[in-house]
C-alpha positions as CSV (number, residue, x, y, z in Angstrom):
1,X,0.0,0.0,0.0
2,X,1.0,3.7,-1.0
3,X,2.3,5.6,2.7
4,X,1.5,8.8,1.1
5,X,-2.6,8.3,0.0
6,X,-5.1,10.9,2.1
7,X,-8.1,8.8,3.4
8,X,-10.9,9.8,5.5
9,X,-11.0,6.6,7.4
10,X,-14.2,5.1,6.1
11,X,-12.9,1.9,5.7
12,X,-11.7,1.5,8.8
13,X,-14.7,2.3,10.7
14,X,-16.5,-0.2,9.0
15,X,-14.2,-3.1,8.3
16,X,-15.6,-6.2,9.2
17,X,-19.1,-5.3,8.8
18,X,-19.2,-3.2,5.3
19,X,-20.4,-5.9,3.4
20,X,-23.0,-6.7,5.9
21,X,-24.4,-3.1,5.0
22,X,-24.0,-3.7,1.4
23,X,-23.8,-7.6,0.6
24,X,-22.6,-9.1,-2.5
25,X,-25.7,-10.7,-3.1
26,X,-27.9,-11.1,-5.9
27,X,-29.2,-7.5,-5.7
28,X,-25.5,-6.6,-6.4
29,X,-25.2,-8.6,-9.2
30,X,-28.2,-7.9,-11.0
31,X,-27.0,-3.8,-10.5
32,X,-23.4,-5.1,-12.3
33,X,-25.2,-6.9,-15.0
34,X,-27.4,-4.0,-15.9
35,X,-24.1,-1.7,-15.5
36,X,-22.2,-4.0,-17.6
37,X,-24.5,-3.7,-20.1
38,X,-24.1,-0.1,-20.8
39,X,-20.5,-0.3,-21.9
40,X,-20.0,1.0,-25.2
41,X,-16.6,-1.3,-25.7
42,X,-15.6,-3.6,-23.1
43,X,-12.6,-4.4,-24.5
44,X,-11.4,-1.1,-23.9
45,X,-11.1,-1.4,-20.3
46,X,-13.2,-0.9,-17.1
47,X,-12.3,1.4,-14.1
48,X,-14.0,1.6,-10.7
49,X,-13.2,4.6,-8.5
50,X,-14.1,4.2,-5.2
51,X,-14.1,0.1,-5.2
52,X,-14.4,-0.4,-1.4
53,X,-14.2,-4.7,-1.5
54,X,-15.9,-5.8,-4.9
55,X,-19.7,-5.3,-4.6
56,X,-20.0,-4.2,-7.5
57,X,-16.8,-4.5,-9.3
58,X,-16.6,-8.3,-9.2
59,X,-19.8,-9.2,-10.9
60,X,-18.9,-6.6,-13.1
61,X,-15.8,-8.3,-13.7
62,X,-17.3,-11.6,-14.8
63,X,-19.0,-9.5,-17.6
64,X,-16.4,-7.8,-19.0
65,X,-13.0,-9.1,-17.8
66,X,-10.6,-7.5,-15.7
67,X,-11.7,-4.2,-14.2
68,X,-9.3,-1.7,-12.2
69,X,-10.8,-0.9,-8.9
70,X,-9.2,2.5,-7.1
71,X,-9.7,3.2,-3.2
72,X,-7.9,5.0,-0.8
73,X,-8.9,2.3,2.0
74,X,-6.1,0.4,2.6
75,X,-8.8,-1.9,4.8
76,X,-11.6,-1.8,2.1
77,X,-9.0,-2.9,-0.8
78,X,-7.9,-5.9,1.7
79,X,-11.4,-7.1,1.9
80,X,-11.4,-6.9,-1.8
81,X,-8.1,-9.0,-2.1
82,X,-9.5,-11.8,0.5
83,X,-12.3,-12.4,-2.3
84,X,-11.9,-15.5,-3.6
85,X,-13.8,-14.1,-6.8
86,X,-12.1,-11.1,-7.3
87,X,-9.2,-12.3,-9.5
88,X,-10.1,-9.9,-12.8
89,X,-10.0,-6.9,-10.5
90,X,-6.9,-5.2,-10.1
91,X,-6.7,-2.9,-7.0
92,X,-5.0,-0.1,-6.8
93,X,-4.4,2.0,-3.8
94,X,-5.1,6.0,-4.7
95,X,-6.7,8.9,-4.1
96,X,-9.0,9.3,-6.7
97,X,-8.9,12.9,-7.1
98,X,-5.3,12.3,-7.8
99,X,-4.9,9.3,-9.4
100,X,-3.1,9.3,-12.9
101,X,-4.1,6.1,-14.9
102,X,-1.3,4.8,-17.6
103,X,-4.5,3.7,-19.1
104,X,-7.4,4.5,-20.8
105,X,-10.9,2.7,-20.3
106,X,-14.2,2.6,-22.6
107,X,-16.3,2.7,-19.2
108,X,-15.8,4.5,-16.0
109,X,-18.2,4.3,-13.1
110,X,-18.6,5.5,-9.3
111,X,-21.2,3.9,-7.6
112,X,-22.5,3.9,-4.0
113,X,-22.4,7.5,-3.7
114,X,-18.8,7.5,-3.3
115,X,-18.8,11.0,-5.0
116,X,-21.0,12.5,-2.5
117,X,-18.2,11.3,-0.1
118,X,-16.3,13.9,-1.8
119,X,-17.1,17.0,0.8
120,X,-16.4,20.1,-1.9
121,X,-17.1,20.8,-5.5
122,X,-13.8,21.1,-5.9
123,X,-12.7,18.4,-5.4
124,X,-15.7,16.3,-6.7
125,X,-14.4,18.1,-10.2
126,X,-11.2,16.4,-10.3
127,X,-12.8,13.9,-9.7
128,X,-14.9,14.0,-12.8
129,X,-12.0,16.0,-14.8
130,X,-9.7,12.6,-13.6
131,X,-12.7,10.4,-15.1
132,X,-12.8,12.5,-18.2
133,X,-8.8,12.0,-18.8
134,X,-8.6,8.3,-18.5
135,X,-12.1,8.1,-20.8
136,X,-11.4,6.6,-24.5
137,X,-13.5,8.6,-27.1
138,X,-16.7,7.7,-26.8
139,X,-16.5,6.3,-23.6
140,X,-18.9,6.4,-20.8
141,X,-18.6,7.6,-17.2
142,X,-21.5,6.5,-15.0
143,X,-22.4,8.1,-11.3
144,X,-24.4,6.3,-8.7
145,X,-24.8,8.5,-5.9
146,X,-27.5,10.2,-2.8
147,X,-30.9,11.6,-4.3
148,X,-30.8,15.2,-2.8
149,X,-34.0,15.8,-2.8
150,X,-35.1,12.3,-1.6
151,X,-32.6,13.3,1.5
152,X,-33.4,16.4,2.6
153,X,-37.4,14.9,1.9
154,X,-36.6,12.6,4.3
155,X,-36.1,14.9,7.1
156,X,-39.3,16.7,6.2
157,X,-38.0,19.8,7.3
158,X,-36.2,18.7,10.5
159,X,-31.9,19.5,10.5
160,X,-32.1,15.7,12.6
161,X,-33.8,12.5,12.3
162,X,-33.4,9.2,12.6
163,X,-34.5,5.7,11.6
164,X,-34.1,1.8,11.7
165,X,-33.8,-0.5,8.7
166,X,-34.3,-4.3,10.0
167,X,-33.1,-6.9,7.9
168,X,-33.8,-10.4,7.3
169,X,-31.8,-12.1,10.1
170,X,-33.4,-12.1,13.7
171,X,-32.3,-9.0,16.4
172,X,-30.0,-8.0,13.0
173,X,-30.7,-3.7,11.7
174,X,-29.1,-0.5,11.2
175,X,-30.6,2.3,12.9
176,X,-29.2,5.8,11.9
177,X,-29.0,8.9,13.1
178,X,-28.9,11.6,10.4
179,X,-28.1,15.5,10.5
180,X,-27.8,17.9,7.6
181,X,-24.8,20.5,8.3
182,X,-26.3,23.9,6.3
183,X,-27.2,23.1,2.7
184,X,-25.4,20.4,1.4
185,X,-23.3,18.2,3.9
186,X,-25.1,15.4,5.3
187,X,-23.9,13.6,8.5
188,X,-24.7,9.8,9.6
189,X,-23.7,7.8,12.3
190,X,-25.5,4.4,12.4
191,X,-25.4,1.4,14.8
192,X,-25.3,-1.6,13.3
193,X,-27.1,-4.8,15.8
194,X,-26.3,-8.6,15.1
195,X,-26.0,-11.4,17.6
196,X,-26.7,-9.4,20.5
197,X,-23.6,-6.9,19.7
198,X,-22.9,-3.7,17.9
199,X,-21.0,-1.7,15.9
200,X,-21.0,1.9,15.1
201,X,-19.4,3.7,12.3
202,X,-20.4,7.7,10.9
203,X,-19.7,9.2,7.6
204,X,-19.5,12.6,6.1
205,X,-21.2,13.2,2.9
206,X,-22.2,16.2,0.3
207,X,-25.1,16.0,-1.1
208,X,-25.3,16.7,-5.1
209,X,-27.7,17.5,-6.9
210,X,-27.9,15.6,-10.5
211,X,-27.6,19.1,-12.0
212,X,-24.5,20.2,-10.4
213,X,-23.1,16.6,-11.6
214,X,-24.1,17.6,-15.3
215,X,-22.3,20.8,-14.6
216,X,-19.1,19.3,-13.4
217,X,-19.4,17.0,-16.4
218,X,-19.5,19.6,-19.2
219,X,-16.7,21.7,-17.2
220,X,-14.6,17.8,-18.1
221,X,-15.4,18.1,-21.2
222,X,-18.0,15.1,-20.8
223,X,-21.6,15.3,-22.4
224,X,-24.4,14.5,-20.0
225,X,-26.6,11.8,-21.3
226,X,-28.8,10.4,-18.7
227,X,-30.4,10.3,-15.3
228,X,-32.4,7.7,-13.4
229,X,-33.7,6.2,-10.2
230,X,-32.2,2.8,-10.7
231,X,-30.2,0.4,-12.6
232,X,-33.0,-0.6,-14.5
233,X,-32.9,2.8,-16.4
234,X,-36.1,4.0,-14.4
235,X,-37.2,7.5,-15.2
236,X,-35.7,9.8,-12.5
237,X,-37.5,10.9,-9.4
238,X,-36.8,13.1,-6.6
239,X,-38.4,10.7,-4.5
240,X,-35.6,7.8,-5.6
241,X,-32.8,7.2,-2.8
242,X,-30.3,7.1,-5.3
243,X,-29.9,8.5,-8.8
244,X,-28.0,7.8,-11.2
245,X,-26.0,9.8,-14.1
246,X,-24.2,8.9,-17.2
247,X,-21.9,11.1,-19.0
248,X,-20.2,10.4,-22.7
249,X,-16.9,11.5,-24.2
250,X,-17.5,12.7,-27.6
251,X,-15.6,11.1,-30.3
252,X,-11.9,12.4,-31.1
């Protein structure tokens, strides 16, 4: 691992029990499937930024061959390596508003709201302008990340609230605990309960709105294409947790 990579320590908050939150489970693999199938050229290469242990990049992977998957989590990008599955990803350890590819890829994509992770416009330009660099002509980037709207619906009008997702498993949940910090950062520490124990973990996120991702786009030089509540291609909705954008870079 790189000595000299700046990282938030997301990863190691949450190691052990990330991919409890987010399994790699068939949900995950229909989502890389339908991804997968909007590369314009898969054998021009595949890129994650932001690849955390291989949710999404390893079914992705099994699609389209080898994808390079870029986090600054040295813990995250271990979790990745211990995959059994994960041979055709190649991890790199990077910042990923700093990372300079030798390559070049037909398809680009960061998912999970990893971008909203990103805490100023700034920075989630390079990001974008990075993604725009290491894009073949014609290439696609695609961005997965927080609704805004959905969000700041959520706390119908409160700056705190907080809720509880149970899942399948019995005495198993996540409750949260959610603040929004002025307009646009978005604060969340949650409690995760299994087995009688728990774990807690917070994160720091901006929250972008699809527009100001179409503007970041066109500053990279990137064309916005589309937008959409799921991986499905659903027509987007404020209401939608998630949204999702694609961006293309015109032919040379």
């Amino acid at each position: 691992m790189a000595e000299d990579v700046a990282d938030v320590g997301y990863g190691a908050q949450f190691e052990g029990w990330y991919d409890r939150l987010f399994p790699k489970d068939e949900s995950a693999a229909d989502s890389a499937a339908q991804l997968a199938a909007l590369h314009p050229d898969p054998d021009a290469g595949t890129c994650e930024l932001g690849v955390g242990t291989g949710r999404i990049a390893v079914p992705v992977s099994r699609h389209v061959g080898k994808v390079t998957g870029v986090d600054s989590s040295p813990e995250m990008l271990a979790g990745l390596e211990a995959d059994p599955d994960a041979s055709l990803v190649v991890p790199v350890h990077a910042d990923i508003r700093e990372w300079v590819s030798d390559e070049q890829f037909g398809l680009v994509y960061v998912v999970c709201a990893t971008l909203s992770m990103i805490t100023s416009p700034e920075d989630q330009q390079k990001v974008l302008q990075r993604a725009s660099d290491m894009l073949t002509p014609g290439g696609l980037l695609v961005i997965e990340t927080h609704n805004k709207p959905a969000v700041l619906a959520l706390h119908e009008g409160r700056r705190r609230t907080s809720f509880f997702v149970p899942f399948p498993q019995p005495d198993t949940g996540l409750e949260t605990h959610s603040t929004l910090l002025g307009d646009d950062l978005w604060h969340c520490s949650h409690i995760w309960y299994e087995d009688g124990r728990n774990r807690i973990g917070s994160e720091l996120s901006r929250l972008t709105a699809p527009e100001e991702i179409d503007a970041y786009a066109r500053r990279a030089g990137l064309v916005p294409e589309g937008r959409f509540s799921d991986w499905a291609g659903a027509e987007y909705s404020e209401q939608a947790p998630m949204v999702t954008v694609t961006c293309r870079k015109p032919e040379a």
